[in-house]
MILUMZA-224241 format. One line per field, with one value per atom (N, C-alpha, C): residue in one letter; chain; atom name; z, x, y. Coordinates in pm, whole numbers, plus 32768, in hexadecimal, padded with zeros to 4 digits. Each point is the difference from the previous one (the first is absolute). Layout:
MILUMZA-224241
drense = [a / ...];
roti = [A / ...];
rofi = [CA / ...];
up = [Z / ...];
east = [X / ...];
north = [Y / ...];
end
This chain:
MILUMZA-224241
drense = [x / x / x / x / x / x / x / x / x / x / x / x / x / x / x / x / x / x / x / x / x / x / x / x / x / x / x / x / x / x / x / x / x / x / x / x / x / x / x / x / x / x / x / x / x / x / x / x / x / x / x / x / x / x / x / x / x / x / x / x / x / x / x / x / x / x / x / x / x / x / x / x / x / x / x / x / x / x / x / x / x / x / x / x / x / x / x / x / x / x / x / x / x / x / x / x / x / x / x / x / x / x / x / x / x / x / x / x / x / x / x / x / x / x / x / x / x / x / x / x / x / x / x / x / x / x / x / x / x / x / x / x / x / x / x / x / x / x / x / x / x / x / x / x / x / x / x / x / x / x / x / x / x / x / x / x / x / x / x / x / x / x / x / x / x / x / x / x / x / x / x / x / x / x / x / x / x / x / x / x / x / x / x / x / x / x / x / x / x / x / x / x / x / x / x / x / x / x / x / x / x / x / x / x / x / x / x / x / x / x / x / x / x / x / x / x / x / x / x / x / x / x / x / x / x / x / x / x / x / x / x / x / x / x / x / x / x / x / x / x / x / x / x / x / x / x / x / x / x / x / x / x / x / x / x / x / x / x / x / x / x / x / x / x / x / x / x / x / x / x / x / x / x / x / x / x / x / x / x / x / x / x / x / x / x / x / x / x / x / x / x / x / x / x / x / x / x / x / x / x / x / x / x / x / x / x / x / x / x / x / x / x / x / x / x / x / x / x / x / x / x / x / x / x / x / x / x / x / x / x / x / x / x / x / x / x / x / x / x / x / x / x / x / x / x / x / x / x / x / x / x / x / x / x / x / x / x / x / x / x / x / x / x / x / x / x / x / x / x / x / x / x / x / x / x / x / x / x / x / x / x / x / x / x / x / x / x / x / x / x / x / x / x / x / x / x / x / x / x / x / x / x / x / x / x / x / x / x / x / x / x / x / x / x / x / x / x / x / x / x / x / x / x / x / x / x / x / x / x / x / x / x / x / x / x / x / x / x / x / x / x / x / x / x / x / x / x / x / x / x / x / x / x / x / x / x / x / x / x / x / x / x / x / x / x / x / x / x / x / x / x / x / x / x / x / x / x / x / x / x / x / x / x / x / x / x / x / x / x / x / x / x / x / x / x / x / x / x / x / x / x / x / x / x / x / x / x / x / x / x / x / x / x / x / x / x / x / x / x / x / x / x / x / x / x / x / x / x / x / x / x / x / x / x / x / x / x / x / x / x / x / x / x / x / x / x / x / x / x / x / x / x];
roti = [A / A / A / A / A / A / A / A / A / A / A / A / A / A / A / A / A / A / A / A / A / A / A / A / A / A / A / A / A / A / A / A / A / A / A / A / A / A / A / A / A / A / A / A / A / A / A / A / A / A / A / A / A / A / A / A / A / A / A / A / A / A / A / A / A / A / A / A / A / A / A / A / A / A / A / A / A / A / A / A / A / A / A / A / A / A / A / A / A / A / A / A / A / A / A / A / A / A / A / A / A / A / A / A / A / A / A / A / A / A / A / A / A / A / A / A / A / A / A / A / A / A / A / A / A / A / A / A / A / A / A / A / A / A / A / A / A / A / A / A / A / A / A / A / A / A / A / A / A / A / A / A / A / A / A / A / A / A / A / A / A / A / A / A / A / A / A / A / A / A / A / A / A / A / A / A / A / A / A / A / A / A / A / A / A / A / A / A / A / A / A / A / A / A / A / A / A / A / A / A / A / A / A / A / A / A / A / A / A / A / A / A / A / A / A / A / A / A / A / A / A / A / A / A / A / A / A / A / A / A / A / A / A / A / A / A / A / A / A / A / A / A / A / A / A / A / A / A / A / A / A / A / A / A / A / A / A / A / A / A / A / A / A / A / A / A / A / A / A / A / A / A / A / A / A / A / A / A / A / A / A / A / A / A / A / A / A / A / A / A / A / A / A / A / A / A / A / A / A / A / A / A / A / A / A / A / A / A / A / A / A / A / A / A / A / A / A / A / A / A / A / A / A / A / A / A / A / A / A / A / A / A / A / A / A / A / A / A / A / A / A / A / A / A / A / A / A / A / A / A / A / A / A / A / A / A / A / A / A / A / A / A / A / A / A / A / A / A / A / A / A / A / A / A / A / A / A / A / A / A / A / A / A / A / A / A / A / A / A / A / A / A / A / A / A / A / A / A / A / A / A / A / A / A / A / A / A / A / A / A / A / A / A / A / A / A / A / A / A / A / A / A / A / A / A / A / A / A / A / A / A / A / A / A / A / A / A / A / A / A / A / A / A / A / A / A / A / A / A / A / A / A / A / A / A / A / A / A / A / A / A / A / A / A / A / A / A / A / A / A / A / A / A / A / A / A / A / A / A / A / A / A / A / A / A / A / A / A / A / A / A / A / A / A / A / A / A / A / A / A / A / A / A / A / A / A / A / A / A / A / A / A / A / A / A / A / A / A / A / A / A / A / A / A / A / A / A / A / A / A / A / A / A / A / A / A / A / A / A / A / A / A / A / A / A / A / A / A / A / A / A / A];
rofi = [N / CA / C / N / CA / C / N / CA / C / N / CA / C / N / CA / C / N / CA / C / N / CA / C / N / CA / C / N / CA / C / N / CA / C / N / CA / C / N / CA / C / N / CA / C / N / CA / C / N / CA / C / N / CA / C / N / CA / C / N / CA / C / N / CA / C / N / CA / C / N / CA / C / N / CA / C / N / CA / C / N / CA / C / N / CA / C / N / CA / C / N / CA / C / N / CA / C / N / CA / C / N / CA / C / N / CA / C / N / CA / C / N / CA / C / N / CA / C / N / CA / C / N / CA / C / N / CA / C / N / CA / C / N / CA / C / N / CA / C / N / CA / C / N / CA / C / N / CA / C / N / CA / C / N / CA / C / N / CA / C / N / CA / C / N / CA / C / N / CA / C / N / CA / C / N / CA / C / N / CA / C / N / CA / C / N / CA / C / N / CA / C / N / CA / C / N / CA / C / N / CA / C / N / CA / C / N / CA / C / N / CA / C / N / CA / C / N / CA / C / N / CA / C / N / CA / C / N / CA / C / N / CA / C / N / CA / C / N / CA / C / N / CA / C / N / CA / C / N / CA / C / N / CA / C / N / CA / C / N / CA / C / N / CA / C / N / CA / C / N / CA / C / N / CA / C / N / CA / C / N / CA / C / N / CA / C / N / CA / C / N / CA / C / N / CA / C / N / CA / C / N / CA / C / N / CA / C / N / CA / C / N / CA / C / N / CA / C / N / CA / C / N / CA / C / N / CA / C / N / CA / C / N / CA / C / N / CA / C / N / CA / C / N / CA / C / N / CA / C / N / CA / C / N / CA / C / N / CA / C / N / CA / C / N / CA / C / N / CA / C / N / CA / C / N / CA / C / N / CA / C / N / CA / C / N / CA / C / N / CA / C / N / CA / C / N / CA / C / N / CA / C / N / CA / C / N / CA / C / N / CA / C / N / CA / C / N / CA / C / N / CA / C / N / CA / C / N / CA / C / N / CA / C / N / CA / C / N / CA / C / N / CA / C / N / CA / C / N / CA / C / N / CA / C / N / CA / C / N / CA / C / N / CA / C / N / CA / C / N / CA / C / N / CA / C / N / CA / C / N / CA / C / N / CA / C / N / CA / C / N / CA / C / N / CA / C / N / CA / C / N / CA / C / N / CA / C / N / CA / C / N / CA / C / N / CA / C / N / CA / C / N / CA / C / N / CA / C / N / CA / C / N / CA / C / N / CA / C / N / CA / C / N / CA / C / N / CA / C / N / CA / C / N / CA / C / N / CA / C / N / CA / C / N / CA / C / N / CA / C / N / CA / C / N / CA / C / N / CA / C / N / CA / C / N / CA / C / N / CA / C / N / CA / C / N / CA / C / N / CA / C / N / CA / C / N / CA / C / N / CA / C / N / CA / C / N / CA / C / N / CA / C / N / CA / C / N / CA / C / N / CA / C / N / CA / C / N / CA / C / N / CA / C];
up = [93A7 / 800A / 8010 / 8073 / 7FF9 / 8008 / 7F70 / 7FDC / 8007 / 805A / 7FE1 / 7F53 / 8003 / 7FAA / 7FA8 / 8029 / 801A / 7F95 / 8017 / 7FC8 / 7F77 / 7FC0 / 7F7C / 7FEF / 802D / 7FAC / 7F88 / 7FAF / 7F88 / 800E / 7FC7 / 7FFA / 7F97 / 8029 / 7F8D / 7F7A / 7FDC / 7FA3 / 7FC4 / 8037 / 7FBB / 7F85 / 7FAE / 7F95 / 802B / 7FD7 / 800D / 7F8B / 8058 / 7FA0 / 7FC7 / 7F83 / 7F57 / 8042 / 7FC3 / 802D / 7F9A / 8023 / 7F99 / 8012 / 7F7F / 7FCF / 809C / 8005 / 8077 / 8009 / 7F95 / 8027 / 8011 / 7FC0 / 8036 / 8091 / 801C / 80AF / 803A / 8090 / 8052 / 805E / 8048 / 8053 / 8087 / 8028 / 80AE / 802F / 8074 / 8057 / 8054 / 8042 / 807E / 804A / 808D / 8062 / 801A / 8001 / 7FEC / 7FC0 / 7FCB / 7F94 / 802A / 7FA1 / 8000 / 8017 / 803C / 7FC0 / 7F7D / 7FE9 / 7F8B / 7FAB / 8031 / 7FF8 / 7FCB / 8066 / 7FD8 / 7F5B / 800C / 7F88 / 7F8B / 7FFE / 7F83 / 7FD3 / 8077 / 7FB8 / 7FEB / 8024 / 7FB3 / 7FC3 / 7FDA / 7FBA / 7F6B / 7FE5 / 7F34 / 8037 / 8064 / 8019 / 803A / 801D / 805E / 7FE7 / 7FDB / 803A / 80A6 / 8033 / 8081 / 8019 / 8061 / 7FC0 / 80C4 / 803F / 808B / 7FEF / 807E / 8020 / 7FC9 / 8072 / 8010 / 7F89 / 7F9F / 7F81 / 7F87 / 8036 / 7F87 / 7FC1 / 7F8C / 7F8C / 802B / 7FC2 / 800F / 7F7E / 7FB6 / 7FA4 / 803C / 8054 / 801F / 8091 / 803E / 808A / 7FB5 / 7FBE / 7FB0 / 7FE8 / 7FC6 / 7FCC / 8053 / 807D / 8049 / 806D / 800C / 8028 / 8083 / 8015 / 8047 / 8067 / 8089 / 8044 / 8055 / 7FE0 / 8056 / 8071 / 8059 / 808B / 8003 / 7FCA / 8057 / 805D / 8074 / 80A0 / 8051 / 8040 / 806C / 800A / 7F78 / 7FE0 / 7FF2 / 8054 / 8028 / 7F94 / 7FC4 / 7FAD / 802B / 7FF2 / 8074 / 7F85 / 8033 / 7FA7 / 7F95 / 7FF0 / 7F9E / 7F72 / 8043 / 7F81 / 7FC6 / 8083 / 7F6B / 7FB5 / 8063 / 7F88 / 7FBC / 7FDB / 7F9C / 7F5D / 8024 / 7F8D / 7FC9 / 7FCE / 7FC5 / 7FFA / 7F8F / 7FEC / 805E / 8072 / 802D / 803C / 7FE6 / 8050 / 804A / 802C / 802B / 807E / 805C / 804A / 8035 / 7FAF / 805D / 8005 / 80A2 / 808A / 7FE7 / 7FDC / 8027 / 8067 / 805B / 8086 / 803B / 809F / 8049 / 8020 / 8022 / 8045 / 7F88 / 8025 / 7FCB / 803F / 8087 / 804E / 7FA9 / 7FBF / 7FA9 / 7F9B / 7FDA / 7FA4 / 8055 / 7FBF / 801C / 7FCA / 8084 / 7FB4 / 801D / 8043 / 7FE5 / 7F97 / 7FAE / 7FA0 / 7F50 / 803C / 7FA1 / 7FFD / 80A8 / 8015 / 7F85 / 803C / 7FAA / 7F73 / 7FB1 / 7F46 / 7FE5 / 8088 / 7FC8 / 7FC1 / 8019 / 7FC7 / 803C / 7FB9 / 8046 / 8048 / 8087 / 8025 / 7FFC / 7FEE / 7FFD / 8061 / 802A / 806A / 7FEB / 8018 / 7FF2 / 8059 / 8034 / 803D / 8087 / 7FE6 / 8059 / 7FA2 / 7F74 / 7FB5 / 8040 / 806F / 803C / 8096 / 8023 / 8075 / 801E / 7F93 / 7FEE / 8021 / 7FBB / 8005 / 80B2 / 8049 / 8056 / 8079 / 7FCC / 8058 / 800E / 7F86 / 800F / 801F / 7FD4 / 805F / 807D / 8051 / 80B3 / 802E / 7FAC / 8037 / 7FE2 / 7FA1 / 7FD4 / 80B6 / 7FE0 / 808E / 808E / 800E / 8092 / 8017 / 7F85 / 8010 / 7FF8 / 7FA9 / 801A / 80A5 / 802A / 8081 / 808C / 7FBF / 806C / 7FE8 / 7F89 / 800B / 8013 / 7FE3 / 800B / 7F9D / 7F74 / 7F98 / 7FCF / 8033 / 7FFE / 8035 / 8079 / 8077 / 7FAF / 7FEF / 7FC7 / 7F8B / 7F7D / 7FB1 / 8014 / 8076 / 8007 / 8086 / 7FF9 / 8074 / 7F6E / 7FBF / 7FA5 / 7F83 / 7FCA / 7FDD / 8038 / 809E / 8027 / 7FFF / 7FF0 / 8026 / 8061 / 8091 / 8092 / 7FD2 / 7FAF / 7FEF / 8003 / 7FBF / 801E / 8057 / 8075 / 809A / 806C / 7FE2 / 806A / 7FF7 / 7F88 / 7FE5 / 7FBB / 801C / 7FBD / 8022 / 7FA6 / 8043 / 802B / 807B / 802E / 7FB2 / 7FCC / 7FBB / 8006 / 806C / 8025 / 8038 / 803A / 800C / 7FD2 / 7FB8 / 7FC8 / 8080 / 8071 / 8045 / 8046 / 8002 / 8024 / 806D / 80A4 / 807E / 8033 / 8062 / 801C / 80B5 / 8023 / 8071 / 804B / 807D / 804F / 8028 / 8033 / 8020 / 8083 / 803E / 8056 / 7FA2 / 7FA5 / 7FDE / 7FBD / 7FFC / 7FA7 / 7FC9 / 7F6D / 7FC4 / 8091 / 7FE3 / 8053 / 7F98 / 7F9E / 7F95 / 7FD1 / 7FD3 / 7F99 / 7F62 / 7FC9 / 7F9D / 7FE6 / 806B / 802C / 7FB5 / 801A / 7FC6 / 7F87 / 7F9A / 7F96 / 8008 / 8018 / 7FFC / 7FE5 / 8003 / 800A / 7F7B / 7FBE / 7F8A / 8039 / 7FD7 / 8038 / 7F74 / 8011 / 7F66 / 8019 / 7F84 / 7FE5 / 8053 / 8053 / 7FFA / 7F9F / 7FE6 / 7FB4 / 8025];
east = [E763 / 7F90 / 7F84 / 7FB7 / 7F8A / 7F80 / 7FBF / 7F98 / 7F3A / 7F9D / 7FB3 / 7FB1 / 7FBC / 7FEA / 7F7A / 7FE4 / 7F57 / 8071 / 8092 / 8058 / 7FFB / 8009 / 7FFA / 7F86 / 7F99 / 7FA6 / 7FBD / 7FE3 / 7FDC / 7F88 / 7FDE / 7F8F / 7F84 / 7F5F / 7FC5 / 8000 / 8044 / 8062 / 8061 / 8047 / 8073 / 7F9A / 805B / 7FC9 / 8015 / 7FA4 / 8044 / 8065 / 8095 / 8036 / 7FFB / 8049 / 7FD5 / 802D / 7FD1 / 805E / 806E / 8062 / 804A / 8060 / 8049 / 8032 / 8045 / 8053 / 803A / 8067 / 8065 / 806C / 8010 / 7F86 / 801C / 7F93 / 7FDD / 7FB5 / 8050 / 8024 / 8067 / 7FC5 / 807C / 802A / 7FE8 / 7F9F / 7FD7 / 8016 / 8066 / 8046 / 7F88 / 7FEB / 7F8D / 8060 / 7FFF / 8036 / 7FB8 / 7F8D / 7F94 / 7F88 / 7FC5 / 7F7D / 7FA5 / 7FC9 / 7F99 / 7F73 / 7FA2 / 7F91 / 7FD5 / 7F8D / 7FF7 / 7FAD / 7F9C / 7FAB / 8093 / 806D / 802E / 8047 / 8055 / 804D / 7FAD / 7F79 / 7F9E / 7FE6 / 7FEF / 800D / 8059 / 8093 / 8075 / 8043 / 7FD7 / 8068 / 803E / 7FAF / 7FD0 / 8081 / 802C / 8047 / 8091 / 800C / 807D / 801A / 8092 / 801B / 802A / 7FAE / 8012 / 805F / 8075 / 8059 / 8035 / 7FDA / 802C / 809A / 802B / 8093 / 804B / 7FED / 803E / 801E / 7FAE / 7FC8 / 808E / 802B / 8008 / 808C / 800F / 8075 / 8065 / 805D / 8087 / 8006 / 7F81 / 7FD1 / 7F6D / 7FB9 / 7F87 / 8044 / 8091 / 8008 / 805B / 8028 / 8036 / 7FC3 / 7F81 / 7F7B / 7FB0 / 7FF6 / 7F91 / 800D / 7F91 / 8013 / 7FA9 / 7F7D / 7FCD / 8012 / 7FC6 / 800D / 7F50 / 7FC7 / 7F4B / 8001 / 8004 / 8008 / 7F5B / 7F91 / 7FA5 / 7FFC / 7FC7 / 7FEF / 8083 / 8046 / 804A / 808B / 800D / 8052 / 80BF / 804D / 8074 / 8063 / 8016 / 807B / 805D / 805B / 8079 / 8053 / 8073 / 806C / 804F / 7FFF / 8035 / 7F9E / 7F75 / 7FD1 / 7FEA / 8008 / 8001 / 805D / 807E / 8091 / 8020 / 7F92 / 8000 / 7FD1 / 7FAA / 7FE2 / 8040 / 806E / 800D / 7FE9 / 7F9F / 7F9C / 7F8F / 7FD2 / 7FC5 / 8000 / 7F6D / 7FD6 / 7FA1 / 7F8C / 7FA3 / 7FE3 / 7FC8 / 7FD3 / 7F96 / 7F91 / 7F79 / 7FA3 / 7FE7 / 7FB8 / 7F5F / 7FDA / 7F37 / 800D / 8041 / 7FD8 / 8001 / 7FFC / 7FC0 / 80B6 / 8038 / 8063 / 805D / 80BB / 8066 / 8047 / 800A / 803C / 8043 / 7FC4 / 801F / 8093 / 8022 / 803F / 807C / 806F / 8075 / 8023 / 7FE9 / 7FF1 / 807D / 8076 / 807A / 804C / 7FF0 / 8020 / 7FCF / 7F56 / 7FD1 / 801B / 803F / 8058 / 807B / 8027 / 807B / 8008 / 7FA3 / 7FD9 / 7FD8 / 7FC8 / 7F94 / 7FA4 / 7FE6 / 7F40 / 7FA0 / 7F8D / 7F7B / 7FAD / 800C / 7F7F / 7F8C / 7F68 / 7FA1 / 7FB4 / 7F7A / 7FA4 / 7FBD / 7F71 / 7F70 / 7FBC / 805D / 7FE5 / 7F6B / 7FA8 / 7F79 / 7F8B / 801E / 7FAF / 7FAF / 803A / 7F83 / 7FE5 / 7FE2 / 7FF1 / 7F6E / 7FBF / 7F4A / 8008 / 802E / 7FC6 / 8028 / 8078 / 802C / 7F93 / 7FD1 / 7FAA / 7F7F / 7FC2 / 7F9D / 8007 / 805E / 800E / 8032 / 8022 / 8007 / 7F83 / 7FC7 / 7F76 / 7F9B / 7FF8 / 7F9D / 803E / 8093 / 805B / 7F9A / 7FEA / 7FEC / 7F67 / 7FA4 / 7F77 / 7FE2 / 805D / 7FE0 / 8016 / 8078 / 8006 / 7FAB / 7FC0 / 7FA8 / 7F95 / 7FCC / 7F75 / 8021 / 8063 / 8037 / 7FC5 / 8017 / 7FD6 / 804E / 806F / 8040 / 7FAA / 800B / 7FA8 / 7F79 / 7F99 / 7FAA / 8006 / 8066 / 7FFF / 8036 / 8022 / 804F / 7F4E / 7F9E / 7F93 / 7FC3 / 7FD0 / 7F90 / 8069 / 806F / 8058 / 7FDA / 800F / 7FC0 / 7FA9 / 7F98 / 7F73 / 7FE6 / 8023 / 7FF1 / 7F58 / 7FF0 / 7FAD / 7F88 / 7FDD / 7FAF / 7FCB / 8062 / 7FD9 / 8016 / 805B / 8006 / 7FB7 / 7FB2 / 7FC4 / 8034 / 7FEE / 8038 / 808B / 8059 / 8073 / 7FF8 / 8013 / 7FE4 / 8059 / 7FCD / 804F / 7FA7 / 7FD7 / 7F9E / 8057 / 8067 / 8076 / 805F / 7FFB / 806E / 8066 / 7FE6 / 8059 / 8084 / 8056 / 8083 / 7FF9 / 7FFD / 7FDD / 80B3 / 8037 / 803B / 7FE1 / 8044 / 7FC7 / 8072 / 7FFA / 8089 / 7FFC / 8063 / 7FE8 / 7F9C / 7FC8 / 7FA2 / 7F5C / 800C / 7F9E / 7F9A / 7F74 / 7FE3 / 7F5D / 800D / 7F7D / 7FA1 / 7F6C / 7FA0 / 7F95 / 7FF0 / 7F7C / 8085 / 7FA4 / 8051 / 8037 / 7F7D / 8023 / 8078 / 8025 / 8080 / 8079 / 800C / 8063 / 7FFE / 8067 / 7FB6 / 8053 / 7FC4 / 8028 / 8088 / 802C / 8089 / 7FF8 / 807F / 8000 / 8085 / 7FDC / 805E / 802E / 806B / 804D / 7F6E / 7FD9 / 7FE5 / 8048 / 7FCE / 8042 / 7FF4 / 806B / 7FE4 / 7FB4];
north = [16D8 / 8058 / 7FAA / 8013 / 7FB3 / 8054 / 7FC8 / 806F / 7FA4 / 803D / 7FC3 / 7FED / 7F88 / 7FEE / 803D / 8092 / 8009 / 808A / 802D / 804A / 7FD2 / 7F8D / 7FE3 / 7FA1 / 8048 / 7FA6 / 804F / 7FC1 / 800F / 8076 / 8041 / 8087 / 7FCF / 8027 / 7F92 / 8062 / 802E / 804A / 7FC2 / 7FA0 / 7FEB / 7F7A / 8006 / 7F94 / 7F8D / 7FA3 / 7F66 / 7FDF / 7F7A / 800B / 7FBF / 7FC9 / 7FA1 / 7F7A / 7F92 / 7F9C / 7FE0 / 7FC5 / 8012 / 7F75 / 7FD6 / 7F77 / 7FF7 / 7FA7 / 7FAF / 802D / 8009 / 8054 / 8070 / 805E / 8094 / 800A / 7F95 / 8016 / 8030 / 805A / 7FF2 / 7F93 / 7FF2 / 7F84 / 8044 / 7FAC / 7FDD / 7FA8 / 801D / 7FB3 / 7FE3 / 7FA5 / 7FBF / 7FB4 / 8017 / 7F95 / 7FA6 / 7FF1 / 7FAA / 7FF0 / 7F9D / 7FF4 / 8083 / 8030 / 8067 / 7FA7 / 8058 / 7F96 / 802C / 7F7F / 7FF6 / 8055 / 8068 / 8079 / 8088 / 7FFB / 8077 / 7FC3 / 7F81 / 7FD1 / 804B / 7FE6 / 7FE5 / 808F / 805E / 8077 / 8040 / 7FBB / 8070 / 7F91 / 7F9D / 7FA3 / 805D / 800B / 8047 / 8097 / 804B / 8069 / 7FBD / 7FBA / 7FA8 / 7F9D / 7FC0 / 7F94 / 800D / 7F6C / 7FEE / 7F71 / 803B / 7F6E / 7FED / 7F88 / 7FEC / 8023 / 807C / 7FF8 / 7F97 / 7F99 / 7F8E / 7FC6 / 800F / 7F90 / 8067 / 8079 / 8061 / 7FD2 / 8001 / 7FFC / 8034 / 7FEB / 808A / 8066 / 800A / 8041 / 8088 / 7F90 / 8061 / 8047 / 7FC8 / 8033 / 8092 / 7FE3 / 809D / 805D / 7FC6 / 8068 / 803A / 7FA0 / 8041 / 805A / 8076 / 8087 / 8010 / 7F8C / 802C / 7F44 / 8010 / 7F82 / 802B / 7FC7 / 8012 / 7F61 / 803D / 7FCF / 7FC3 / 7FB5 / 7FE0 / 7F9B / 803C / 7FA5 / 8017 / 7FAC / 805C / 7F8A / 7FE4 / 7F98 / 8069 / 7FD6 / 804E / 8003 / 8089 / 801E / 801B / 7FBF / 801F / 803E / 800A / 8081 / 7F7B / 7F7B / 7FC1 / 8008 / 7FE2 / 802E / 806D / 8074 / 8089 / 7FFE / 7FEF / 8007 / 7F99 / 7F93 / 7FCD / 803B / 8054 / 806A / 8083 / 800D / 8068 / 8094 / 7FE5 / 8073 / 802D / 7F98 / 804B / 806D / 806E / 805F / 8007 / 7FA2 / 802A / 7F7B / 7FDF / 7F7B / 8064 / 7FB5 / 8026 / 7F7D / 8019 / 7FD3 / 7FF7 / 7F8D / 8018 / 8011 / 7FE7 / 7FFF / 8098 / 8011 / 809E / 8015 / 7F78 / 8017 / 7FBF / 8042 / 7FBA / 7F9D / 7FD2 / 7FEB / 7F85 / 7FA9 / 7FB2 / 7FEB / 80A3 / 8029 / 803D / 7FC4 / 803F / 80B5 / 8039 / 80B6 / 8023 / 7F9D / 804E / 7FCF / 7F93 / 7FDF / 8067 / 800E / 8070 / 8071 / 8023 / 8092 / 8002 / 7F8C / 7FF4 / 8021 / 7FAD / 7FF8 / 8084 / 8053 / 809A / 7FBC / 7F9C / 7FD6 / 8034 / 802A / 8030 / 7F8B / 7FF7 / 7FAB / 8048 / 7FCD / 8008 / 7F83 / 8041 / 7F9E / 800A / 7FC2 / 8039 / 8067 / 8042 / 804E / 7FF7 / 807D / 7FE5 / 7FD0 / 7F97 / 7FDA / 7F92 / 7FA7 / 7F9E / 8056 / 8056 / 8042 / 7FF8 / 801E / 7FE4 / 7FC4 / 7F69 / 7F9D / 7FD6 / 800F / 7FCE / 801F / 809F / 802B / 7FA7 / 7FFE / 7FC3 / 7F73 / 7FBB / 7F89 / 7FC4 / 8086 / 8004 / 800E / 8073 / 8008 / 7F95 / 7FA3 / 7FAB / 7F87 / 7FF4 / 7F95 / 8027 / 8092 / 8027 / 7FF1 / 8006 / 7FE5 / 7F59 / 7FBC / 7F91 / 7F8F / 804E / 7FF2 / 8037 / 806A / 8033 / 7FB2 / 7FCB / 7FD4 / 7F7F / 7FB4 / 7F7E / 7F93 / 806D / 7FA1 / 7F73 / 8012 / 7F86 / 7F6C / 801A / 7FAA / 7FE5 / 806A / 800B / 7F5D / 8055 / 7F84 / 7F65 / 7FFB / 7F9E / 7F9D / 8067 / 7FCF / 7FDF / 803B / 7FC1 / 7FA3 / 8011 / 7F7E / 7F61 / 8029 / 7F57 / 7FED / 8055 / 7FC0 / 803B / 804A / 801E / 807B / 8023 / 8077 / 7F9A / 7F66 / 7FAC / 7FE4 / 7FF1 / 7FB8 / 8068 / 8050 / 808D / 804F / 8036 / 8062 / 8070 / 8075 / 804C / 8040 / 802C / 802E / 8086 / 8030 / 806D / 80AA / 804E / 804F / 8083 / 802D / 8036 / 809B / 7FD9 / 8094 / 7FFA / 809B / 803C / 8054 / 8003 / 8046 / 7F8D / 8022 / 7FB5 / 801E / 7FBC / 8005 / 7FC4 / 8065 / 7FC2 / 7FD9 / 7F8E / 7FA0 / 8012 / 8013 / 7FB2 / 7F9F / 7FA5 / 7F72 / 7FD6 / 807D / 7FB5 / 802C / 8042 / 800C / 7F78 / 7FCD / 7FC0 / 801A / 7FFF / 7FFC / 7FD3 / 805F / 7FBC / 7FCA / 7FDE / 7FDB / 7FA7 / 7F8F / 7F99 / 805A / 8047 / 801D / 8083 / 8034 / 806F / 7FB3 / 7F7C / 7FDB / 7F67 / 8049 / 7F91 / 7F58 / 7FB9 / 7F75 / 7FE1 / 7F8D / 800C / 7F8B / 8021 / 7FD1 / 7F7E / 7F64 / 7FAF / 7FCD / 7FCC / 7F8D / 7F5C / 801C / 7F51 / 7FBD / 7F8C / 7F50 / 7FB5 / 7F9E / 7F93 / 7F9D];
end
């Protein structure tokens, strides 16, 4: 069953939970290091113990497997766990995760569903303005120094012009300088 993750998220209703001694934490499986921001706020609710790293004590116990980044679970390590029920994905996609192996167990996958979609948005759109105005170029003209001896960098249109190949700028400032690599 693959359920987004926006399906179990917490309500700002639900209570926070207690932290509690080490052996009654449950056990979080990670295929790879968390960073260190998420560890810190659920350490005190979880033990977090690497797959790879796990006991033949904690691989009995543990129920859940949290996939962060796009690091591949193939079907030896689910059915290295037992008890598990759950492998959930930070990521948008599973492709990562063996889902006929999880077919197999009846485990719930989970993903992050459309939780970075904002953000994706807003950072195509920040990609397409920086390319129209050619802030790249831009920083890479006043980086050397060129804004010293060239003058100013031209940034004077916002409209995206397209040219055909016999076309060419008639004013110098139509088109903005050409940005070259340093010599040694």
């Amino acid at each position: 069953m693959l359920c987004s993750a926006s399906a179990i998220r917490p309500t700002a209703r639900t209570p926070p939970l207690p932290a509690a001694d080490a052996g009654d934490r449950p056990v979080v499986l990670l295929s790879q290091p968390l960073f260190p921001e998420f560890v810190a706020a659920l350490e005190g609710r979880y033990r977090f113990v690497h797959a790879e790293d796990a006991d033949v004590a904690t691989a009995a116990e543990a129920r859940v497997l949290l996939v962060p980044g796009l690091k591949k679970v193939p079907a030896d390590v689910i059915d290295r766990f037992p008890k598990l029920e759950l492998v959930s994905a930070t990521s948008v996609g599973v492709d990562h995760v063996d889902l006929a192996a999880c077919r197999r167990r009846g485990l719930a996958v989970t993903n992050a569903g459309a939780a970075f979609a904002a953000d994706s948005v807003d950072y195509a759109v920040g990609l397409v303005v920086a390319v129209l105005r050619r802030i790249v170029a831009a920083d890479a003209y006043v980086r050397r120094g060129r804004w010293a001896t060239d003058c100013d960098y031209p940034l004077t249109s916002k409209a995206f012009v397209f040219c055909t190949p016999n076309t060419k700028p008639t004013k110098q400032h139509d088109r903005p300088p050409e940005i070259t690599e340093p010599t040694a």
